[in-house]
N, C-alpha and C positions, 0 to 999 in steps of 0.2 A: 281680338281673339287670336291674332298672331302672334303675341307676346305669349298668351294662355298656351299655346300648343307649340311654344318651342323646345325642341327636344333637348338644348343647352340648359333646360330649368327642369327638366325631372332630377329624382332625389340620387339616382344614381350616377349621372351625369356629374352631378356638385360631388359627391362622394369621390368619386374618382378624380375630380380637379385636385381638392385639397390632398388626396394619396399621394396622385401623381407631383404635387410638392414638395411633400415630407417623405414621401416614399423610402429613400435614400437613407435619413438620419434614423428613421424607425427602422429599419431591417438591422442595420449598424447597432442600432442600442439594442436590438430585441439578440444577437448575437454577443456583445459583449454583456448582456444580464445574463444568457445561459454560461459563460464561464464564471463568473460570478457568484452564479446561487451554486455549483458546481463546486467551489472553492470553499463557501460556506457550510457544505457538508461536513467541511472534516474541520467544524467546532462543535464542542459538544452540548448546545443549543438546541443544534439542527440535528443530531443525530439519537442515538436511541440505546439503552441497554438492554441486551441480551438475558431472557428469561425462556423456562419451561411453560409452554402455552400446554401442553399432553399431561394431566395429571399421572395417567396409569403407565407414566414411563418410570417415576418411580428410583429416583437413580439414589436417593440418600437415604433408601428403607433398605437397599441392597446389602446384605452384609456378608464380605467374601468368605467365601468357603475351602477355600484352593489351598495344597501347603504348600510346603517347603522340598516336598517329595519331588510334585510334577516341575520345579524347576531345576532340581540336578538330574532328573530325566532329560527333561529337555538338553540339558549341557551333555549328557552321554549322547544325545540322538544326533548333535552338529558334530562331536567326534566322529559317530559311527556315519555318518554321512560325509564325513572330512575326507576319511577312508574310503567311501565309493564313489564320491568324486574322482580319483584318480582313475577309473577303469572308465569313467565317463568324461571326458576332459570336454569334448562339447554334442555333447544328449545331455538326456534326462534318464535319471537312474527310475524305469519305471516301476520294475520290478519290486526295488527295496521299498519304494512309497506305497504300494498296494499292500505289499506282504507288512508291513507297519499298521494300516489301517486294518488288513484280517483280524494282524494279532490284538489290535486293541476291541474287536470285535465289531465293528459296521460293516455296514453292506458295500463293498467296493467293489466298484468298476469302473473301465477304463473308454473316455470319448474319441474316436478316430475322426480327423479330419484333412483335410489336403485343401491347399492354395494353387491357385494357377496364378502364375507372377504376370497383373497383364501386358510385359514390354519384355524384350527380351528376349524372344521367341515363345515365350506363356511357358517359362520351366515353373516344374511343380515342389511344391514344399507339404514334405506329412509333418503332423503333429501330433500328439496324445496330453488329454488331460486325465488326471488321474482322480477321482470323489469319491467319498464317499458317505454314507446316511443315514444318520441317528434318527430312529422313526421315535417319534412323539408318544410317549408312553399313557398319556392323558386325552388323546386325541388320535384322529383317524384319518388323518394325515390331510388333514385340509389348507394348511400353513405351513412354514417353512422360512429359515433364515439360512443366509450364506456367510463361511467363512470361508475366503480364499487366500490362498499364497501365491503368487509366482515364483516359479525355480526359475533360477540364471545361474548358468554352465561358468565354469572359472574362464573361457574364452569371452564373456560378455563386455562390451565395453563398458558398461554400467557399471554401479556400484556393488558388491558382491554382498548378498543377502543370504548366506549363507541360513543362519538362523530362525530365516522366516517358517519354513517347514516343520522343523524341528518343534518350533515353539505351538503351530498349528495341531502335531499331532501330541502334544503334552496336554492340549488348552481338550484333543475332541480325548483323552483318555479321560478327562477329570469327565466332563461332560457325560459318558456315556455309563458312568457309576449314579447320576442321578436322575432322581425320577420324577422331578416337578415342573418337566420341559411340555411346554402346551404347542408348542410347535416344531416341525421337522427342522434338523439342522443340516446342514450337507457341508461338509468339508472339502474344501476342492482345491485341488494344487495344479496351474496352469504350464503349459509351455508354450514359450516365444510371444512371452508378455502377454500385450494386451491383444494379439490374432486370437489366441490360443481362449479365453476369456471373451471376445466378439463370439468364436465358433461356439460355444459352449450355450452362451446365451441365446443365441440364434436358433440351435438344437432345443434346445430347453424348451422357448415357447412357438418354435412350429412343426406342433406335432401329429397335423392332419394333413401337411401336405405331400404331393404324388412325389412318387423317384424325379416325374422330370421337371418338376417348378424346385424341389429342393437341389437341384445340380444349378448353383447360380454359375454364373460364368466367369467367376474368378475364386470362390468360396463355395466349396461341400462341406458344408459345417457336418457333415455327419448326422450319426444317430444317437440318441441319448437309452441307452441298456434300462436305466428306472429314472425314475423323477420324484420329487417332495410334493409337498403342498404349493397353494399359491405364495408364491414369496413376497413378501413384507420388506423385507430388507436385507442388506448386505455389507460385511466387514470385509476389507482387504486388508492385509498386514505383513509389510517390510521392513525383516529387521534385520540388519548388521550383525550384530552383538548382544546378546544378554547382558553385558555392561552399559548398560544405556545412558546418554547427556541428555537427550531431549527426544520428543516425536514434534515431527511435521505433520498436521493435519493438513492432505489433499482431499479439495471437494470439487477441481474444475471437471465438468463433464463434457460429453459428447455435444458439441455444435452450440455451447458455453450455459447446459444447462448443470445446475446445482440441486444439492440435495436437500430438504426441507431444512429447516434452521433447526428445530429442536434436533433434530439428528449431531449436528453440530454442537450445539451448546452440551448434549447429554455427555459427549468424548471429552468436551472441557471442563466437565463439572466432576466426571469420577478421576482422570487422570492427576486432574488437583488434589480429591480425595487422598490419593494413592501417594499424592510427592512426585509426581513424574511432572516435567516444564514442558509442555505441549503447545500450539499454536497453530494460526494459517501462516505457511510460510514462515515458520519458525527459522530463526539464525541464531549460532553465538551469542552474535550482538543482542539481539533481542531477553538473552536472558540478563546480562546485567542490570542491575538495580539502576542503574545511571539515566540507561533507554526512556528518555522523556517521549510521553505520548501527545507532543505538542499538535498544533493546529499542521505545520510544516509536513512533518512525520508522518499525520493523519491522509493527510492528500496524498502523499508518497502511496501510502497501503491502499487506498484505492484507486489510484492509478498502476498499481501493478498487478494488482486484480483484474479491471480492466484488458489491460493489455492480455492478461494468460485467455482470458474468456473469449476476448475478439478472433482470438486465432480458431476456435472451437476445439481443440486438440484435448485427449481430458488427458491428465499429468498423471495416473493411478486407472488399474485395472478396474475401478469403481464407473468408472466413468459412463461404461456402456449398460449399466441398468437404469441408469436414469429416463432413456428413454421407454421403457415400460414400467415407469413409475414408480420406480422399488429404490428408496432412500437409499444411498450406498456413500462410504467415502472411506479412504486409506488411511492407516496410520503408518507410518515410517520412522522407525526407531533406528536413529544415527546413534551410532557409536561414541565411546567417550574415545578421546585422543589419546590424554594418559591413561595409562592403565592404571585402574586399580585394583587388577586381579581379584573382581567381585562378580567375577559371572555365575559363583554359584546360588548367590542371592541378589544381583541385579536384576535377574528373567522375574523375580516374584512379583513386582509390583506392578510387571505387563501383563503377566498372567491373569492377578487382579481386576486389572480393566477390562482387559478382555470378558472375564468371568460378567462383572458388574455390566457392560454393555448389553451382553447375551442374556444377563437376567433382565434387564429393562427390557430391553427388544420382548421378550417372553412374556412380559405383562400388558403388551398391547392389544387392547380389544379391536381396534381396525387399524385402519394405514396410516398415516403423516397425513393429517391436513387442516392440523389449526394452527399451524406458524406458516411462516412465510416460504414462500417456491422460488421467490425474487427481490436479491437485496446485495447489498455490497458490506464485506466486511472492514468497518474502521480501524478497529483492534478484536481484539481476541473476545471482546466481553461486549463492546457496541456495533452497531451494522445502520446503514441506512434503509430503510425499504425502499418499494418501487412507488409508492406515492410519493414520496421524496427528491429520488432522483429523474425519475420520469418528465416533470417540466423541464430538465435542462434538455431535453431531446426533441420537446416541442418547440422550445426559443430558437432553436438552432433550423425546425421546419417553417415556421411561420414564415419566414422571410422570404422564402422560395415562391410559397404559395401566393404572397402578398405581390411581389412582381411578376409573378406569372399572371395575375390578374390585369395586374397593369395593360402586360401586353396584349392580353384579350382585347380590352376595353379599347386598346390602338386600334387592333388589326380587326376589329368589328364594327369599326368604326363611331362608336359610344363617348368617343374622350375626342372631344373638337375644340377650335377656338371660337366658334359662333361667327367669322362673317361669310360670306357669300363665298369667297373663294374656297375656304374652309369645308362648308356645307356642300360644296362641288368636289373637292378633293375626295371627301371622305364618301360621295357617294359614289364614285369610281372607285375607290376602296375596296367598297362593300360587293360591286358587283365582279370585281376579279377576287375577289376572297377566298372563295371555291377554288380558283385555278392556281393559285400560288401556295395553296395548301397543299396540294398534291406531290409536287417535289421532295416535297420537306419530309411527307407520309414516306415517301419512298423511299428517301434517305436513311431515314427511321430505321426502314425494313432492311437496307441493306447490312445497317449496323448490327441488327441483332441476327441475322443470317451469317456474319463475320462472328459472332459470339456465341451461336450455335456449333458451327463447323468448328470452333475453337475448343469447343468442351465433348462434342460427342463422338462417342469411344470407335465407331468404324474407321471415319477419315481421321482419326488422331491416332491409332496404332498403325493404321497404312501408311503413315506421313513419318512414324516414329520410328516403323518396319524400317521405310525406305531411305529416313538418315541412316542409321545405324548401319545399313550396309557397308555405308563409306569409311566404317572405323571410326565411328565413335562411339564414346558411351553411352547406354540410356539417360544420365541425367544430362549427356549434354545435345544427346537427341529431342529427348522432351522439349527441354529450353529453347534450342532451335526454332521448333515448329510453333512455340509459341511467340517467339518475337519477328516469326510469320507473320502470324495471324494480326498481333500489334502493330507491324508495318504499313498490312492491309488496312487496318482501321487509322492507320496514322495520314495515306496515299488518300485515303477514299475522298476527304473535301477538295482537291488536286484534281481528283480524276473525274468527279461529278461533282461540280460547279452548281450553287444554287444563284437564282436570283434575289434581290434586296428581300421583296416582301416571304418570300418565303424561308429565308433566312428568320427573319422576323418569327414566323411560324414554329421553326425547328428551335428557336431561343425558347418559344415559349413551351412547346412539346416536351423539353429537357429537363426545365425548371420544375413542371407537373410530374414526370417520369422521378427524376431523380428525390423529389419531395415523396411520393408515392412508395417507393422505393426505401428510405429511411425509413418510412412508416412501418413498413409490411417487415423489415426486418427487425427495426425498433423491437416490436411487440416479439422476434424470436431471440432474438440476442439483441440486445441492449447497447454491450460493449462497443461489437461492431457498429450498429448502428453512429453511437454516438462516436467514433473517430474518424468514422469516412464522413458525418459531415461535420466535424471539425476540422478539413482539409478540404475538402471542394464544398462547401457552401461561401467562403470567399471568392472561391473564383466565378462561382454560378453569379454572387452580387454583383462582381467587378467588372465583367462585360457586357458591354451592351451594344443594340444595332448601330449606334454611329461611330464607334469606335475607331479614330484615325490612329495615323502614324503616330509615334512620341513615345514617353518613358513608360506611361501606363499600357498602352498596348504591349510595349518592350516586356516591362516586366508580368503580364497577366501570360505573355506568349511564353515566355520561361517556366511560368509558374504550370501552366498547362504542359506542358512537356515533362514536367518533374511530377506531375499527380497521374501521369502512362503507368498502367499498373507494375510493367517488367520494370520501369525506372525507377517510380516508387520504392519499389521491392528490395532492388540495388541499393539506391541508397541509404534506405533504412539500415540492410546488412552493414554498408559501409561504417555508416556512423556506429553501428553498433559495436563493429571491430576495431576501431580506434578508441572508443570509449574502453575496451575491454581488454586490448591487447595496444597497451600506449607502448612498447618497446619496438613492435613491429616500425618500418617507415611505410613511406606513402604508397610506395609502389610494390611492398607484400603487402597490405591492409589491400590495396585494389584489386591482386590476384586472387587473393585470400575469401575477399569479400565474391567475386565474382565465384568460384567453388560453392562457396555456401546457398550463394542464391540460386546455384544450377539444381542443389540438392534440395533447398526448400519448395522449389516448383515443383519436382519431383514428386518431393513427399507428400504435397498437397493435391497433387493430381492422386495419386498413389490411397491415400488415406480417402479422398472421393467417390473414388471406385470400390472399394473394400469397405470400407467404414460408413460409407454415406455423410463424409463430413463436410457441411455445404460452403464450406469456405472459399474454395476452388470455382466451387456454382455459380455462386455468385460476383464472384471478381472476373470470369469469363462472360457470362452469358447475360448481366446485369451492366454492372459496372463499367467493360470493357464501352460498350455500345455508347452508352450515357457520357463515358469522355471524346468518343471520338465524336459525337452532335457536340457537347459544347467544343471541341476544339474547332469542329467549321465554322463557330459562331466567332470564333477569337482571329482565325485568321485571316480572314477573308481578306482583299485586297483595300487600298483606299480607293478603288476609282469605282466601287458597288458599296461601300460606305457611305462617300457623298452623295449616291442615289435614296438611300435611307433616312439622310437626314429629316426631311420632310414628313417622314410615318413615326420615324421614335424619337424624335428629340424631346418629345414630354417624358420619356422614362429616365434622365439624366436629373 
C-alpha cells in the first residue's frame, strides 16, 4: 500500500518529470515555430484576397456625377487661398473658410478650444475648427458622415497641403446641389492637426456633460454650436496638388486600432476605377511594374505595419474616430514631381473618388461589421486575418506559462526525486513556502509602486517643475526624471536583496506576470504585443535559479540591460540613425540619436496625457516593473545561486 500511495506516482507528478525533461527544447521549438508560421504569412497560401463582404456599399453602381467645373473651382480656391495665406503666415485664415462655406450655403460654425501644455509651466494654446452641415434632405438627421481637412500654416514643418481645403470646399459645393444624400454630411477643416480633430471629436460626443467634468486638465475641447446625426463614418483628405502621382492610403489609429476592412478595399476599388495608383503606404517604388510581390517583400509590408501599430500613434487625422467606432481613414495625395501643368484636370479624378466614397458610404443601411476589425495588410489587395496571425502570439506565450509551471511544481514541492532525503527536502520546502513568498510579493510591489510614481501626472510634473528650474528643457527634464525612476528600478535588486527560494518565487511571479501581460495587451494591440515578446521572451527562457558565473550569465546580464526600457529606446533610435543617416559618423549618430530619444519620451508622455495613447502606460507602469523582477533574477550573486542549486536544478 506504500508503493499505491506514493505521491512520485500520481499522474501529475509523472507529467511534470517528463516536462521538467524536455521542458527546455519545447519552449525553444514552440518560439522558433511562432517565427516561422509568422514568415509564412507572407506566401500567398497562407494569406487571403481582399473582397467587399457589405453589399449596399455599392461602389461599381456608383456613377460620377461631378464635372469638370468643380475642379477649376477648386484650382481658383488654392490661388485665392495662396493669396490669404500671406496675411496668415502661421494661423489659420478663419474667416475666409467660414465665409466659403456660407457662400456655398451650409450651416457653419466655428469650435473653440484651448490646450494647457502639461510641462512648462501649463502654457495655454487656443484653436478653432471650422464645419460645416449639409442636413440630409431625405432624412431627419439621424446619420451623418465626416469629411475633413487639415489646414497647415506655410510655417509647418510638414508637408504643405495647400490643396486639401480648397478640394474639400469644391467636393461640399457639388454635394450640396444634390438631393439623394440619406445622411448628414459635415465638412470640417481642423487646426493644429490632429489636437484640433481630438477636441472636435471629444465635443462632438460629450454632450451631457457639467462645465466642470468637461474642463479636463489639460484639454477644453470646447462646445460644439450644432451636430449631425449619428456618424457612420469618416474621410480625411491631404492633398498637395491637384496634379496628383499617387494617394497613400493611412489607416493606423489610435492605440494601433484600424478601420474595418471593406472601408479599405471600397478606396482601392474606386480610386482604381478612377486611374488614380493608391495604396497602404504607397511609394514611387511601389508604382513601377517591376515591384515583385514576392514572399520577401510580403514580410517587409507587414513588418512595417507592425511597427507603425505597436507605437499606437495614428499617422492621419482619422485615427481618433476609431475609437468610437466610426470607420475612418485618410487619403493623401502626393504631388507629381514634374510638372505636367495638369492641375486643371488632375483635381477630377480625386473629386471622383471622393464623390464615389460619399455615394457608397450614403448607401449604408448600418455600420462596418461584416469584414474584418483586425488584420494585417500583405499587399494592397491581400491581408491576413487575426485567426491567422494570432497563433504566432500564442507560440511566443506558451513558453512562459510552460516554465512557470515548472517552477510551481519545485517550489510546491510536486516535482521530487522520490528517496527519503528528497521527501525530507521537499517537506521543509513546503513548510517555509509561505515565508519566502512574501519577499518576493514585496518586491513585486515595490516594482510597480517605482512604475506608478513613474507615469502619474502629480510627482512627474513636480519632479519635471523641479528639473526645469535648473535650465533645462522640457524634453530633457521629462528624460531625466525618467532615467530616475529606471535607476530606481535598475538599484532596487542592490538595495533589497532576496533570498534563494524566494528568488525562486519572483522568477516564477515574472514569467505568470509577464505572460499575462502579453495576453491582455495581445487581445488590444497585437503588434505591440507581439514585439515585446519577441525580445524578452528569450531572456524570460534563458534565466534560471542556478545561474552561475560564465558566458551565459555574461551575456543574459548584457542582454537584460539592453531590454531597460530608456536603453531599449536609445538604441533603437541609434540604429535607426545610422540606417538612415549613413553619412553622419559615430559620434553625431550618438548625439543625434540621444535628441531624438529625449523627444520621443516626451511625446509619448505628451501624447498619454492628451490623447490617451497607452503606449507610455504601459512601458512605465507594466513593463518597467516586469524588467526590473526579471533583472533580480539575472543578477543575483553566485554565492545565493549555489544555495538554489538544490530547489531548481530540475528546471535546467
Amino acid at each position: 500500500m506504500g508503493l499505491l500511495s506514493d505521491p512520485s506516482l500520481t499522474p501529475r507528478n509523472k507529467f511534470g518529470k517528463v516536462l521538467n525533461k524536455h521542458h527546455s527544447k519545447v519552449c525553444w521549438l514552440l518560439y522558433v515555430a511562432s517565427i516561422v508560421w509568422f514568415g509564412c504569412l507572407g506566401h500567398k497560401d497562407f494569406n487571403h484576397g481582399t473582397y467587399l463582404s457589405e453589399n449596399a456599399l455599392s461602389p461599381g453602381l456608383v456613377y460620377p456625377e461631378i464635372k469638370q467645373e468643380s475642379s477649376r473651382w477648386a484650382q481658383q480656391l488654392i490661388e485665392e487661398l495662396g493669396r490669404e495665406r500671406e496675411n496668415h503666415r502661421a494661423t489659420t485664415p478663419h474667416a475666409w473658410i467660414a465665409a466659403k462655406m456660407r457662400q456655398i450655403g451650409l450651416e457653419t460654425y466655428v469650435h473653440n478650444y484651448t490646450l494647457r501644455y502639461p510641462f512648462d509651466g501649463g502654457k495655454e494654446f487656443q484653436g478653432k475648427n471650422v464645419y460645416g452641415i449639409l442636413r440630409a434632405p431625405r432624412t431627419s438627421s439621424t446619420e451623418g458622415i465626416v469629411f475633413s481637412a487639415p489646414y497647415r500654416s506655410p510655417t509647418s514643418p510638414h508637408a504643405d497641403i495647400i490643396a486639401s481645403v480648397p478640394v474639400l470646399l469644391a467636393f461640399a459645393d457639388f454635394a450640396r446641389k444634390k438631393n439623394y444624400w440619406a445622411k448628414d454630411i459635415i465638412f470640417l477643416v481642423t487646426e493644429q492637426e490632429q489636437l484640433g480633430m481630438h477636441a472636435f471629436i471629444e465635443a462632438y460626443f460629450n454632450t451631457e456633460m457639467d462645465e466642470a467634468t468637461r474642463q479636463k486638465p489639460y484639454l477644453d475641447y470646447g462646445y460644439l454650436p450644432a451636430r449631425a446625426g449619428s456618424l457612420q463614418a469618416a474621410l480625411n483628405i491631404e492633398v498637395q496638388d491637384l496634379d496628383i502621382d499617387y494617394v497613400d492610403v493611412k489607416i493606423e489609429g489610435l492605440n494601433g486600432q484600424l478601420p474595418n476592412l471593406d472601408m479599405f478595399n471600397l478606396v482601392q476599388r474606386i480610386t482604381s476605377r478612377e486611374g488614380i495608383i493608391s495604396g497602404y503606404k504607397q511609394t514611387p517604388q511601389k508604382k513601377r511594374r517591376q515591384y515583385q510581390h514576392s514572399v520577401e517583400n510580403n514580410i517587409k509590408n507587414m513588418l512595417s505595419m507592425i511597427f507603425s501599430l505597436s507605437t499606437g500613434i495614428p499617422n492621419g487625422n482619422h485615427g481618433f474616430f476609431h475609437r468610437h467606432r466610426i470607420e475612418s481613414l485618410t487619403l493623401e495625395a502626393v504631388k507629381r514631381q514634374t510638372s505636367n501643368n495638369n492641375r486643371y484636370n488632375g483635381g477630377l479624378p480625386l473629386l471622383k473618388t471622393i464623390e464615389g466614397i460619399s455615394r457608397s458610404l450614403n448607401n449604408l443601411l448600418e455600420r462596418f461589421h461584416q469584414s474584418y476589425f483586425f488584420y494585417i495588410l500583405v499587399q494592397n489587395d491581400r491581408f491576413v486575418s487575426i485567426g491567422d496571425y494570432m497563433p504566432c502570439l500564442g507560440l511566443l506565450i506558451a513558453p512562459l506559462f510552460i516554465k512557470s509551471f515548472l517552477l510551481w511544481l519545485i517550489a510546491s514541492g510536486d516535482l521530487k526525486d522520490g528517496d527519503d532525503a528528497g521527501e525530507n527536502e521537499n517537506e521543509e520546502n513546503n513548510e517555509s513556502s509561505e515565508h519566502s513568498m512574501v519577499p518576493a510579493v514585496l518586491f513585486i510591489l515595490y516594482t510597480c509602486l517605482i512604475g506608478f510614481l513613474c507615469q502619474h501626472m502629480l510627482p512627474l510634473e513636480y519632479l519635471v517643475n523641479f528639473i526645469s528650474s535648473y535650465g533645462l528643457s522640457t524634453a530633457q527634464s521629462v528624460t531625466v526624471s525618467m532615467i530616475m525612476w529606471s535607476c530606481l528600478a535598475f538599484m532596487l535588486p542592490f538595495v533589497y536583496k532576496l533570498p534563494a527560494k524566494a528568488l525562486n518565487w519572483l522568477h516564477l511571479g515574472s514569467l505568470v506576470g509577464l505572460g499575462t501581460t502579453l495576453v491582455v495587451v495581445g487581445l488590444l494591440n497585437f503588434s505591440l504585443a507581439f514585439l515585446v515578446a519577441l525580445c524578452s521572451v528569450p531572456l524570460a527562457l534563458g534565466i534560471s535559479p542556478e545561474l552561475q558565473k560564465g558566458f551565459r550569465k555574461s551575456f543574459l546580464t548584457v542582454y537584460a540591460v539592453l531590454l531597460n526600457p530608456i536603453v531599449f529606446i536609445y538604441g533603437l533610435i541609434f540604429a535607426l540613425t545610422i540606417f538612415q543617416f549613413p553619412e553622419l559618423t559615430i559620434k553625431e549618430a550618438v548625439f543625434r540619436a540621444v535628441t531624438v530619444t529625449m523627444d520621443a519620451i516626451t511625446f509619448s508622455l505628451t501624447d498619454n496625457l492628451i490623447y490617451n495613447n497607452w503606449l507610455s502606460s504601459i512601458v512605465t507602469t507594466v513593463l518597467l516593473p516586469l524588467w526590473s523582477c526579471l533583472w533580480a533574477v539575472v543578477i543575483r550573486n553566485a554565492a545565493v545561486a549555489k544555495t538554489t542549486i538544490g530547489i531548481s536544478k530540475k528546471v535546467q
